[in-house]
N, CA, C and O atoms as CSV, one atom per row, in Angstrom:
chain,resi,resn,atom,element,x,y,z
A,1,UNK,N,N,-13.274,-29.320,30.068
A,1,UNK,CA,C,-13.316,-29.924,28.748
A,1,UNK,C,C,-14.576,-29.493,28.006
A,1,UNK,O,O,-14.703,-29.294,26.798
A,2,UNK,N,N,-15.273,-29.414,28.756
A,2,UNK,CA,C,-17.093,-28.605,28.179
A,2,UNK,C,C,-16.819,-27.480,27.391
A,2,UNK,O,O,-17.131,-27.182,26.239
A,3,UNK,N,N,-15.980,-26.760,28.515
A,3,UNK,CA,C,-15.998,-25.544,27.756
A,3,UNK,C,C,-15.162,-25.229,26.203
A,3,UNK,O,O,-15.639,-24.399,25.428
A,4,UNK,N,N,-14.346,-25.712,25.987
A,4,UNK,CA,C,-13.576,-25.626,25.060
A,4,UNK,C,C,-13.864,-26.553,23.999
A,4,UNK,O,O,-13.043,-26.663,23.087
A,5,UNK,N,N,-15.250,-27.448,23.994
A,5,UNK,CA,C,-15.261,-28.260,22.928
A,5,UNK,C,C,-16.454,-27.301,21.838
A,5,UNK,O,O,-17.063,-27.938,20.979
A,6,UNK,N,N,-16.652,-26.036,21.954
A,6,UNK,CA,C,-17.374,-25.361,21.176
A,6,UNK,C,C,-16.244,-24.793,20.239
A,6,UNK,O,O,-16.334,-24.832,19.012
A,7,UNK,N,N,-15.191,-24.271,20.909
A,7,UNK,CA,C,-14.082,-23.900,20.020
A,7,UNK,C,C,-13.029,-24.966,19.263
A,7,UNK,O,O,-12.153,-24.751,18.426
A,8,UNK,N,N,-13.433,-26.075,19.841
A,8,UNK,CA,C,-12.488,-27.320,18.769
A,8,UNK,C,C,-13.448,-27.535,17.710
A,8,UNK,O,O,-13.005,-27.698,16.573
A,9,UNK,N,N,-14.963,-27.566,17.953
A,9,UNK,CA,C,-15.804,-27.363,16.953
A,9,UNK,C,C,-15.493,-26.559,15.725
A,9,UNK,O,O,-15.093,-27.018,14.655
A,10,UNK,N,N,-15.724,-25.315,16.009
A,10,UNK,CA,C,-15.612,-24.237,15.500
A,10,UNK,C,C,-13.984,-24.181,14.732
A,10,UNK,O,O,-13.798,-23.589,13.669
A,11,UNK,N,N,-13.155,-24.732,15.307
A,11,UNK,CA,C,-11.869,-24.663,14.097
A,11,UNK,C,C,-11.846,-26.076,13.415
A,11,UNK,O,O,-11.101,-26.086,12.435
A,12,UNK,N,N,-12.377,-27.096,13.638
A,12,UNK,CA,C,-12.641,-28.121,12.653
A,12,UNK,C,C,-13.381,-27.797,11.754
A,12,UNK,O,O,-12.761,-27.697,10.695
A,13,UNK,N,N,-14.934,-27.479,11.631
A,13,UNK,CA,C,-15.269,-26.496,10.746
A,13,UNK,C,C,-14.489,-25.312,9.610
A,13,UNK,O,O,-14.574,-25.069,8.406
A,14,UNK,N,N,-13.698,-24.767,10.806
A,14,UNK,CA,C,-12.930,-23.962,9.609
A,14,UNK,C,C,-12.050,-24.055,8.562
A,14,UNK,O,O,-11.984,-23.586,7.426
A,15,UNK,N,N,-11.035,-25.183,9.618
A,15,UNK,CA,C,-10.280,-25.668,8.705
A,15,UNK,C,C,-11.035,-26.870,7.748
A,15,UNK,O,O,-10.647,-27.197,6.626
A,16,UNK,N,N,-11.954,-27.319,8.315
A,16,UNK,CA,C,-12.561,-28.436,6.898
A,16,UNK,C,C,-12.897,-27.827,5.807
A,16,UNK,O,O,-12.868,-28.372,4.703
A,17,UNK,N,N,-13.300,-26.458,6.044
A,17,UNK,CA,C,-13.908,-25.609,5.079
A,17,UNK,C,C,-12.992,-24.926,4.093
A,17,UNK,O,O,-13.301,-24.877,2.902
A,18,UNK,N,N,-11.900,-24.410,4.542
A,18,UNK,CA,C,-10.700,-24.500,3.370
A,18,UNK,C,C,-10.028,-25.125,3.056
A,18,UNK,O,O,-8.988,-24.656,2.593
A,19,UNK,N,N,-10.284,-27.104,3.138
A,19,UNK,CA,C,-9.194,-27.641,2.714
A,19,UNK,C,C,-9.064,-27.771,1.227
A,19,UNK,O,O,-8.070,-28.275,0.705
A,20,UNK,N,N,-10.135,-27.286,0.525
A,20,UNK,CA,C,-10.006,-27.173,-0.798
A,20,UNK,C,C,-9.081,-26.257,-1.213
A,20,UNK,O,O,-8.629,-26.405,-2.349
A,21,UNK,N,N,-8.551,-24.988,-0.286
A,21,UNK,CA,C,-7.487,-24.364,-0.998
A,21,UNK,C,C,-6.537,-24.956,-1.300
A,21,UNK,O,O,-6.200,-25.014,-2.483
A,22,UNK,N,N,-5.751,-25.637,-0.199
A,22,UNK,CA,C,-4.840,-26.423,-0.063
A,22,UNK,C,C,-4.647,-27.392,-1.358
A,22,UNK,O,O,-3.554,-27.414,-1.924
A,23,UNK,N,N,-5.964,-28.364,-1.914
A,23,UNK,CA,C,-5.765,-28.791,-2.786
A,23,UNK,C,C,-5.738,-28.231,-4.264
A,23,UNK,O,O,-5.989,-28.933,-5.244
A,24,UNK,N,N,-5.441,-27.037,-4.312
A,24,UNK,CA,C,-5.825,-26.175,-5.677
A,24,UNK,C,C,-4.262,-26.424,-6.038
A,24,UNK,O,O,-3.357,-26.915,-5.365
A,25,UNK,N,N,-4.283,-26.012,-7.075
A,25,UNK,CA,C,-2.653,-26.183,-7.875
A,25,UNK,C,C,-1.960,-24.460,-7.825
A,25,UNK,O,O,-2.763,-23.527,-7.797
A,26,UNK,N,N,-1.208,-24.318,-7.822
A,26,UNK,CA,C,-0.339,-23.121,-7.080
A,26,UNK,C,C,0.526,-22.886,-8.745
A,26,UNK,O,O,0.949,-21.765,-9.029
A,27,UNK,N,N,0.674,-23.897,-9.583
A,27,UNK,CA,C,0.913,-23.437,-11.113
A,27,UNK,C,C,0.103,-22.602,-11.871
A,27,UNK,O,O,-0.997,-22.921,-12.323
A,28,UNK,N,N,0.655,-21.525,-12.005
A,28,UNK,CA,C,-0.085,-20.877,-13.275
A,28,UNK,C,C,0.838,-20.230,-14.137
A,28,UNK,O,O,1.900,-19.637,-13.949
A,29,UNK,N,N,-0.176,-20.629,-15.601
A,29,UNK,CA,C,0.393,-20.205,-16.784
A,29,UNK,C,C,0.536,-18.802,-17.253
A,29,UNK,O,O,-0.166,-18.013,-16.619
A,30,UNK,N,N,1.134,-18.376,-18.033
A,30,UNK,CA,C,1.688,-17.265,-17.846
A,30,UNK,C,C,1.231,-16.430,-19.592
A,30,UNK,O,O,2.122,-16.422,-20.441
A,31,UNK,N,N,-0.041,-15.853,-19.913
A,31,UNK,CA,C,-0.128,-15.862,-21.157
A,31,UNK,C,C,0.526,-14.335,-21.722
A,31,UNK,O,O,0.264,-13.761,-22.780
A,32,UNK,N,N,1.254,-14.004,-20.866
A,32,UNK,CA,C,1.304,-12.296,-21.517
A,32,UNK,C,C,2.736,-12.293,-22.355
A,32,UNK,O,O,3.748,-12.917,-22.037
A,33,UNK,N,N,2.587,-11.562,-23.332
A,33,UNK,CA,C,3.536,-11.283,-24.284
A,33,UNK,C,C,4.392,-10.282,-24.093
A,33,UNK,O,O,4.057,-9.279,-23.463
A,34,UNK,N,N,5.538,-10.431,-24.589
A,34,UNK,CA,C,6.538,-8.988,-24.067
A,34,UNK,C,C,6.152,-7.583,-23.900
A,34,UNK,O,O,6.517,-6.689,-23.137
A,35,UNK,N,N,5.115,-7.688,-25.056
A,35,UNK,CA,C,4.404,-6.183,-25.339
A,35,UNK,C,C,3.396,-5.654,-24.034
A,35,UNK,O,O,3.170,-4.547,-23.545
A,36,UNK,N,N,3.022,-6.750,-23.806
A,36,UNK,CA,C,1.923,-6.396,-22.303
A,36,UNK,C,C,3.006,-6.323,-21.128
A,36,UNK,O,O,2.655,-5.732,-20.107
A,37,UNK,N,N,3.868,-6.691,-21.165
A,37,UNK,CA,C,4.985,-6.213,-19.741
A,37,UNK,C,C,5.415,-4.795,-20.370
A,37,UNK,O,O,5.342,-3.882,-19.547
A,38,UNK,N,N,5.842,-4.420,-21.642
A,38,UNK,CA,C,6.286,-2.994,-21.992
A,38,UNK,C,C,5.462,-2.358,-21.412
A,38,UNK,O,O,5.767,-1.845,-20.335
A,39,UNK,N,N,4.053,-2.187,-21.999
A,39,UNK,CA,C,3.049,-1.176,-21.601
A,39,UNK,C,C,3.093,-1.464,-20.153
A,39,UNK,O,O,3.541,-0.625,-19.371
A,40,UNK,N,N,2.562,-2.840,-19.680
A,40,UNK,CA,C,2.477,-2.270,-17.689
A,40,UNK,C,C,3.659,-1.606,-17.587
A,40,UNK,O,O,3.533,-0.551,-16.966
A,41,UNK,N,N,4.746,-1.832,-17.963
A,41,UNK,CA,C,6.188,-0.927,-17.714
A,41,UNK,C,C,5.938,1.118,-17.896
A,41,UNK,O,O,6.230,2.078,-17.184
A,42,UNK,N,N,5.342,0.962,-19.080
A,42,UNK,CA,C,5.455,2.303,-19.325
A,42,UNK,C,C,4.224,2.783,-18.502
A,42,UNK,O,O,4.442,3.925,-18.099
A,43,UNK,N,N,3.146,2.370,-18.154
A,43,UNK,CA,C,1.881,2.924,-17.213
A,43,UNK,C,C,3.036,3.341,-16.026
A,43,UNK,O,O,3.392,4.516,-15.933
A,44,UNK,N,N,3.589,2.302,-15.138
A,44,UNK,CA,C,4.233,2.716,-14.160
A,44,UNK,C,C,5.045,3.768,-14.651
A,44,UNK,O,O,4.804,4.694,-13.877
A,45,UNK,N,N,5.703,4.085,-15.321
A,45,UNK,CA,C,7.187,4.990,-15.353
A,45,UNK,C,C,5.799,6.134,-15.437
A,45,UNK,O,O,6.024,7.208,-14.879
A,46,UNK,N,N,4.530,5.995,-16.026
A,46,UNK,CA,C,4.099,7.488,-15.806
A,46,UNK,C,C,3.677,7.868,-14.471
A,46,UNK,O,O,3.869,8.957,-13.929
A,47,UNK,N,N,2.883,6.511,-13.843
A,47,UNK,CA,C,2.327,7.044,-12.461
A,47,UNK,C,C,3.796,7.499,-11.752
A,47,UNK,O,O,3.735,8.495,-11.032
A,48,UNK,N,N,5.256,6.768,-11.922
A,48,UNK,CA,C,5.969,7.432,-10.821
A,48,UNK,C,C,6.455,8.750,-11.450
A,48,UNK,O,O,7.058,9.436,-10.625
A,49,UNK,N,N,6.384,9.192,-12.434
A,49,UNK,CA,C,7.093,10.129,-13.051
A,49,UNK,C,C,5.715,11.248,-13.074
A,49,UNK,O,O,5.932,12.171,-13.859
A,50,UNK,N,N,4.673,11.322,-12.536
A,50,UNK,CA,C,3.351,12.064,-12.004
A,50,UNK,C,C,3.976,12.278,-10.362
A,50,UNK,O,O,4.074,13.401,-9.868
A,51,UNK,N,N,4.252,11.395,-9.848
A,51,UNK,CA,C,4.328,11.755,-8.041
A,51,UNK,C,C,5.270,12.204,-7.983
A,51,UNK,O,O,5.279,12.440,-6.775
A,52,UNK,N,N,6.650,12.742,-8.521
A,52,UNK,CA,C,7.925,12.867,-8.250
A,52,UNK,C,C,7.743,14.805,-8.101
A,52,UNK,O,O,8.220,15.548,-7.243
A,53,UNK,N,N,6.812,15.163,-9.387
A,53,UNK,CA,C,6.212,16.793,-8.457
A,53,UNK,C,C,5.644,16.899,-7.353
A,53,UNK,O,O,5.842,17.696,-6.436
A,54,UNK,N,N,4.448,15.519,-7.533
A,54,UNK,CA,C,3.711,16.085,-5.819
A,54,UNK,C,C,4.335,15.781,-4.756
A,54,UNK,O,O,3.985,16.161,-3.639
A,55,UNK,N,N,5.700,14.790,-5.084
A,55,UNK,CA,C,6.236,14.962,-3.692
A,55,UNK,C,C,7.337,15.936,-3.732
A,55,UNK,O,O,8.131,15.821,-2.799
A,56,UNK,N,N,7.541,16.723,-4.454
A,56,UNK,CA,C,8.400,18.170,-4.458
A,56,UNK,C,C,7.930,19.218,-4.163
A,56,UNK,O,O,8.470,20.133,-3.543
A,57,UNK,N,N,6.392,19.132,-4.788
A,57,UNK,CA,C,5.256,20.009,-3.855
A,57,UNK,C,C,5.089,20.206,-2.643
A,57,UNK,O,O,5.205,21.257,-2.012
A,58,UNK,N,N,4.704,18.798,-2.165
A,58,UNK,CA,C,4.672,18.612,-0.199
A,58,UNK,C,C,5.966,19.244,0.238
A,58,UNK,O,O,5.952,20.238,0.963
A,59,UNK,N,N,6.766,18.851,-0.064
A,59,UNK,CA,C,7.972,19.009,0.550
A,59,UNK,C,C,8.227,20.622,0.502
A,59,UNK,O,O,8.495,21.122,1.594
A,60,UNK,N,N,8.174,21.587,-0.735
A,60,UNK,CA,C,8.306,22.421,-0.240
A,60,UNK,C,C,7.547,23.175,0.688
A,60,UNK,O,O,8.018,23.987,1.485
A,61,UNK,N,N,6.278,22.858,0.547
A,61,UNK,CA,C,4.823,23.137,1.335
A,61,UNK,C,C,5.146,22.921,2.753
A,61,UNK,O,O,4.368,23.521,3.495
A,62,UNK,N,N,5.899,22.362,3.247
A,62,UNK,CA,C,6.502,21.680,4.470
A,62,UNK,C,C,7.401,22.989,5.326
A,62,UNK,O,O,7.373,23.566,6.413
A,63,UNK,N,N,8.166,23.003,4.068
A,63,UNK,CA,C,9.375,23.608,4.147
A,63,UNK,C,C,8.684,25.248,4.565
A,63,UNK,O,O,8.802,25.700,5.704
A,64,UNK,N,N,8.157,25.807,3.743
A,64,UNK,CA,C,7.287,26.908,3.891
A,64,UNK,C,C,6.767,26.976,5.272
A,64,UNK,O,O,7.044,27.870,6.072
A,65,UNK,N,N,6.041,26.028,5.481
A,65,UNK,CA,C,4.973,26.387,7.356
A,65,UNK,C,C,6.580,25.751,8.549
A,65,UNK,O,O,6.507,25.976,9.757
A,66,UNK,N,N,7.502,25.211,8.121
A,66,UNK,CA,C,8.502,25.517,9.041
A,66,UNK,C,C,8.926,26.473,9.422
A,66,UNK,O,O,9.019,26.733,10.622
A,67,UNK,N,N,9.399,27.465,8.206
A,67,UNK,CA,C,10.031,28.569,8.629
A,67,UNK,C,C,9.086,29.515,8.797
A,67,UNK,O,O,7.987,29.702,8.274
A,68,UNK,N,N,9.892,30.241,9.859
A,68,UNK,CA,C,9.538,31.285,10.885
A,68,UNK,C,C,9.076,32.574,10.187
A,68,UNK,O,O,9.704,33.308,9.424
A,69,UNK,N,N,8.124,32.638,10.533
A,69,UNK,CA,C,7.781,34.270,10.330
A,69,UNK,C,C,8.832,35.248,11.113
A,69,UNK,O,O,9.509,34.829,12.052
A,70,UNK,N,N,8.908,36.711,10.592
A,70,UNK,CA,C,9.797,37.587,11.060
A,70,UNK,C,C,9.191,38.616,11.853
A,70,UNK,O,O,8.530,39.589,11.491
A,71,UNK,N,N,9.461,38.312,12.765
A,71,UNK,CA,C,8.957,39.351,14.042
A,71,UNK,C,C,8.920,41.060,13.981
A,71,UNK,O,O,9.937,41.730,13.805
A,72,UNK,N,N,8.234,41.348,14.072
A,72,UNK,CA,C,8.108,42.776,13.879
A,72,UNK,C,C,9.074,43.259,15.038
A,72,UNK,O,O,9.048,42.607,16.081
A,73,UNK,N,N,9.813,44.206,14.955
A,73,UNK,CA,C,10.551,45.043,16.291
A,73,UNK,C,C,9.787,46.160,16.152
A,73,UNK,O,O,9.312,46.514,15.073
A,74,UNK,N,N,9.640,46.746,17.200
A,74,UNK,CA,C,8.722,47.562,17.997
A,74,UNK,C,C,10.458,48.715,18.449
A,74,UNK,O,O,11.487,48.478,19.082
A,75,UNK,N,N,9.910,49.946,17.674
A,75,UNK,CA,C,10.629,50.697,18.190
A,75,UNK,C,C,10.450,51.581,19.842
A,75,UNK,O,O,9.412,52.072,20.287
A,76,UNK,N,N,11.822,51.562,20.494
A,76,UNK,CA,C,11.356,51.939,21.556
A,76,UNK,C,C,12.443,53.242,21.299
A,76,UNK,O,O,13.448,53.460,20.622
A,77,UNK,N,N,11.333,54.163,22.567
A,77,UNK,CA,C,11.857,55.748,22.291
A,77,UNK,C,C,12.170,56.477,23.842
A,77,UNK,O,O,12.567,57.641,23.908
């Protein structure tokens, strides 16, 4: 029982110490206007419409160190 009353310590402490989250209110108001969802809308359509080359890039870059180099034949006489 000795031993383990440093760690019942130690999580009473912890949890006493965030019970203020718990009491916070989990409502929030919502002030943005249609126009501020357009624009975050259109930022995204550019960042994904930016990665849709670099991942056509990788991919062929991929594609490239897969395939095989062509072996030289060595004529024999």
């Amino acid at each position: 029982m000795k031993s383990s009353a440093p760690i019942i310590n130690a999580l009473v402490l912890l949890f006493g110490s965030v019970s203020s989250v718990f009491a916070a209110s989990g409502a929030r108001e919502d002030n943005s206007g249609i126009f501020v969802w357009i624009f975050l809308g259109f930022c995204a359509l550019i960042v994904v419409l930016q990665l849709v080359p670099a991942v056509l890039m990788m991919l062929g870059m991929a594609k490239g160190l897969k395939k095989e180099l062509p072996q030289e034949q060595k004529a024999t006489h």
